[in-house]
C-alpha positions as a Markdown table, in Angstrom:
| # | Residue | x | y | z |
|---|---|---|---|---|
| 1 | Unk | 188.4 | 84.1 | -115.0 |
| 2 | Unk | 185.5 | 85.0 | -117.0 |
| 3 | Unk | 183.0 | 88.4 | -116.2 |
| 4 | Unk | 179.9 | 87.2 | -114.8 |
| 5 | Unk | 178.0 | 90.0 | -116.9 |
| 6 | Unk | 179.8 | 89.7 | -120.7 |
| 7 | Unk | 181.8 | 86.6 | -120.1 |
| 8 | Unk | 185.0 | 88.2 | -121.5 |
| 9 | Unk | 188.3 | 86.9 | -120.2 |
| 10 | Unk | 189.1 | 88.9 | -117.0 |
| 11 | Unk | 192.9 | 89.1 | -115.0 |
| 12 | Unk | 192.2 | 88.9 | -111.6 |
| 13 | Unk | 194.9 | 91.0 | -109.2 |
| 14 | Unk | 195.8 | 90.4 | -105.7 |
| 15 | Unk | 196.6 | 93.5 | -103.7 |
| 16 | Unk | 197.8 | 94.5 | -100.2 |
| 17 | Unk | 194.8 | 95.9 | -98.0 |
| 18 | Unk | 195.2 | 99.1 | -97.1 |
| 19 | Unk | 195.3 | 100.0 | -93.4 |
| 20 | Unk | 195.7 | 103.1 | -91.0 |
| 21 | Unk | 197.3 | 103.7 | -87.5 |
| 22 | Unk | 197.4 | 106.5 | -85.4 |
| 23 | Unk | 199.5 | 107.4 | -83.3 |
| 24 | Unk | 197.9 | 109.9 | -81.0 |
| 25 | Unk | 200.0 | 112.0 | -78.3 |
| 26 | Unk | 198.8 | 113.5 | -75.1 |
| 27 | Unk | 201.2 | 115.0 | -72.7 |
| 28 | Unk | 204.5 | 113.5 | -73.9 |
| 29 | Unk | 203.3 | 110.0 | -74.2 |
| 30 | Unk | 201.4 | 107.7 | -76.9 |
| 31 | Unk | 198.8 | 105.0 | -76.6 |
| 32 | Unk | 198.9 | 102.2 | -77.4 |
| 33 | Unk | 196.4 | 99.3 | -77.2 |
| 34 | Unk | 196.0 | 95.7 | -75.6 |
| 35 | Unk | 194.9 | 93.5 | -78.4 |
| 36 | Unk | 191.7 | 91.3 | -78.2 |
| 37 | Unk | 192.7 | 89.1 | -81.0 |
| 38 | Unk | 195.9 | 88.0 | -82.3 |
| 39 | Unk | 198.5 | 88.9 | -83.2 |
| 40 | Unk | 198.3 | 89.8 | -79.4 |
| 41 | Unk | 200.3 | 92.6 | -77.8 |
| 42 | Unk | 200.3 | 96.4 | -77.5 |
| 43 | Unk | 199.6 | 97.8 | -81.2 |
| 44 | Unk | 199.3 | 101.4 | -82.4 |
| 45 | Unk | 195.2 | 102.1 | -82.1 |
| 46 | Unk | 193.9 | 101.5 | -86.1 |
| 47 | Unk | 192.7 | 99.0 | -88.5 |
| 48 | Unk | 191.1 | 98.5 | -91.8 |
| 49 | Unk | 190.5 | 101.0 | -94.2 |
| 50 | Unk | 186.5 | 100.4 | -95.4 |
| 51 | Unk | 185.4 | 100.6 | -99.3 |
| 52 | Unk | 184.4 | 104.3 | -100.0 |
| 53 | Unk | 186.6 | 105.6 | -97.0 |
| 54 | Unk | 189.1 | 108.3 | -96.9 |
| 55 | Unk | 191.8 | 107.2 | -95.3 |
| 56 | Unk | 191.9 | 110.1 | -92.7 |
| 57 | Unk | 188.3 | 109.4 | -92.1 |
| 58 | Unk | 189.6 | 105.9 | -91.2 |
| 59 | Unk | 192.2 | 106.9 | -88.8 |
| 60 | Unk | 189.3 | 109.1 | -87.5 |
| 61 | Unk | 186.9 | 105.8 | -86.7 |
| 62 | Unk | 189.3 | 103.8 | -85.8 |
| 63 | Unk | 190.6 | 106.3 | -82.7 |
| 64 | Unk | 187.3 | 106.6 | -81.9 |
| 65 | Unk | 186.3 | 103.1 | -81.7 |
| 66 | Unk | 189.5 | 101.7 | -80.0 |
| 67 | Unk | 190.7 | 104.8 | -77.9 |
| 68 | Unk | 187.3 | 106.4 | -77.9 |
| 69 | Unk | 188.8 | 109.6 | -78.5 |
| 70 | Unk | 187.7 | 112.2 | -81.0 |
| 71 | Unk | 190.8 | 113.3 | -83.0 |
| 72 | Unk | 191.8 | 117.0 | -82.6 |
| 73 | Unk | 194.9 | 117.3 | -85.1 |
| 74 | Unk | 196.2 | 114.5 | -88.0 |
| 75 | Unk | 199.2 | 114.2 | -90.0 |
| 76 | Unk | 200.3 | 111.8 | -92.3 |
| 77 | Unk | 203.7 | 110.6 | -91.6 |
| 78 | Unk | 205.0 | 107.7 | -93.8 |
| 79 | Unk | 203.8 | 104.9 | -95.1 |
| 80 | Unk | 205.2 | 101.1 | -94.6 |
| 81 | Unk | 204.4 | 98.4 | -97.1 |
| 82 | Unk | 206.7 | 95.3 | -96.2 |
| 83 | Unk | 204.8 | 92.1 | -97.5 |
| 84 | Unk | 205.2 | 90.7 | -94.1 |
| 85 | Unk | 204.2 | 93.3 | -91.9 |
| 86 | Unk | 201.2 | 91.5 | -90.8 |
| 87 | Unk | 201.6 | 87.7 | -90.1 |
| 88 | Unk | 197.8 | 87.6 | -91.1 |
| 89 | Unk | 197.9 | 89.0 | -95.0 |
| 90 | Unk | 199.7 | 91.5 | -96.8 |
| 91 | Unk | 198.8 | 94.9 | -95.5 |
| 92 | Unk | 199.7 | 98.4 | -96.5 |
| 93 | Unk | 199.5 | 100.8 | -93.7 |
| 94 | Unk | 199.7 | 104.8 | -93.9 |
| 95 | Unk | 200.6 | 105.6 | -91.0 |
| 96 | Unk | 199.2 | 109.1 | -88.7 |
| 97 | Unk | 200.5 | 111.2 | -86.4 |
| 98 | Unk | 197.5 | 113.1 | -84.0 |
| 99 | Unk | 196.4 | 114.8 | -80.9 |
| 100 | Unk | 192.4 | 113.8 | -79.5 |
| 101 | Unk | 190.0 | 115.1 | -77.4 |
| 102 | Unk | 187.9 | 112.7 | -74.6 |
| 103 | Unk | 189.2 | 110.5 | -71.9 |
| 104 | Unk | 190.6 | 107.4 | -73.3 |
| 105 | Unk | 189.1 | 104.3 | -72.9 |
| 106 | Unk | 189.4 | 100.9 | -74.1 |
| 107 | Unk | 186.9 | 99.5 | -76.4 |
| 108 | Unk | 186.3 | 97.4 | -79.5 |
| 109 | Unk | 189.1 | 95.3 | -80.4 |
| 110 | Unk | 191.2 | 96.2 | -77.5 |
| 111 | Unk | 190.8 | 94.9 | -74.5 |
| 112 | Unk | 193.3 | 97.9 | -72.6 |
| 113 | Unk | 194.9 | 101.2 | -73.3 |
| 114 | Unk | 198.0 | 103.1 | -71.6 |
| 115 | Unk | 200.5 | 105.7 | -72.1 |
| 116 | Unk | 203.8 | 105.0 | -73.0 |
| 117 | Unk | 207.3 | 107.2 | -73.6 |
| 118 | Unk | 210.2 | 105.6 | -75.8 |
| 119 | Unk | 211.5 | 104.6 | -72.6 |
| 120 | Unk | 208.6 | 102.8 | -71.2 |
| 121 | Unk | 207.5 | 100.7 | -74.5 |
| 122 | Unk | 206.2 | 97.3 | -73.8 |
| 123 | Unk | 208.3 | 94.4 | -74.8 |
| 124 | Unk | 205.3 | 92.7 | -76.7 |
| 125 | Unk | 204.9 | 95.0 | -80.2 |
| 126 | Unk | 203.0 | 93.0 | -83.1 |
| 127 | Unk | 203.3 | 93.6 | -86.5 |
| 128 | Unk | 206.1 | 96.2 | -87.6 |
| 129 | Unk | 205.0 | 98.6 | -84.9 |
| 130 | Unk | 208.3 | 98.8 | -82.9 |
| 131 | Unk | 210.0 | 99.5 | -86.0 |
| 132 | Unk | 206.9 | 102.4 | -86.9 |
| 133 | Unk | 208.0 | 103.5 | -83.2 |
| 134 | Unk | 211.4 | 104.0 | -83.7 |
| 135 | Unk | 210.7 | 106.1 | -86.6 |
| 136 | Unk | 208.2 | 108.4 | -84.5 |
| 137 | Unk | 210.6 | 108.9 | -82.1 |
| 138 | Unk | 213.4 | 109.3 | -84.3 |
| 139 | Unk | 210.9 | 112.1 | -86.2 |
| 140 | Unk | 210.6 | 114.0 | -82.6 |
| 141 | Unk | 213.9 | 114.1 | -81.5 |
């Protein structure tokens, strides 16, 4: 590919897109949320990372505009990176741990919110998100 300013030879890279998900306790549960568009099931509340964005401040946005919840606490807690995490593209997410402030509400991109336990997970988890849970509830034990 050539530069459209100098018309030297540029290489052109593909990477993953980087993503964030939170997932945000209250009382001894999690929320998760009802996706509006597929991959459709209950998904850990988060989404794209935006050009120029922190990634906390993404995790930040994304609670609020999903849960509609203002984030109280936030802690990274691992990354997962499989190419086929997402059925849609190759995504990188990082992923958080936090508490919020505000009565949760459904909004955006999901169509529903609840609180769930390890015991009480749904049975429809897109993406690698039952695995992510696992983890969490491996990490609180």
């Amino acid at each position: 590919m050539k530069c459209p300013y100098c018309n030297h030879e540029i290489t052109v890279y593909r990477n993953p897109i980087p993503t964030v998900d939170i997932i945000i306790e209250r009382e001894g549960k999690i929320i998760l949320v009802k996706r509006k568009n597929p991959p459709f099931g209950w998904a850990i509340p988060g989404g794209f990372v935006d050009y120029g964005e922190s990634f906390e401040t993404a995790a930040a946005r994304e609670a609020k505009e999903e849960c509609s919840v203002t984030l109280t606490s936030l802690q990274q807690f691992h990354t997962y990176s499989a190419p086929d995490r997402d059925p849609r593209m190759h995504t990188v997410t990082t992923v958080f741990i936090a508490t919020a402030e505000g009565i949760p509400v459904a909004a955006d991109d999901a169509v529903d919110l609840d609180f769930f336990t390890e015991d009480t997970l749904p049975e429809e988890i897109p993406f690698d998100h039952r695995r992510i849970l696992t983890d969490y509830f491996q990490f609180r034990k």
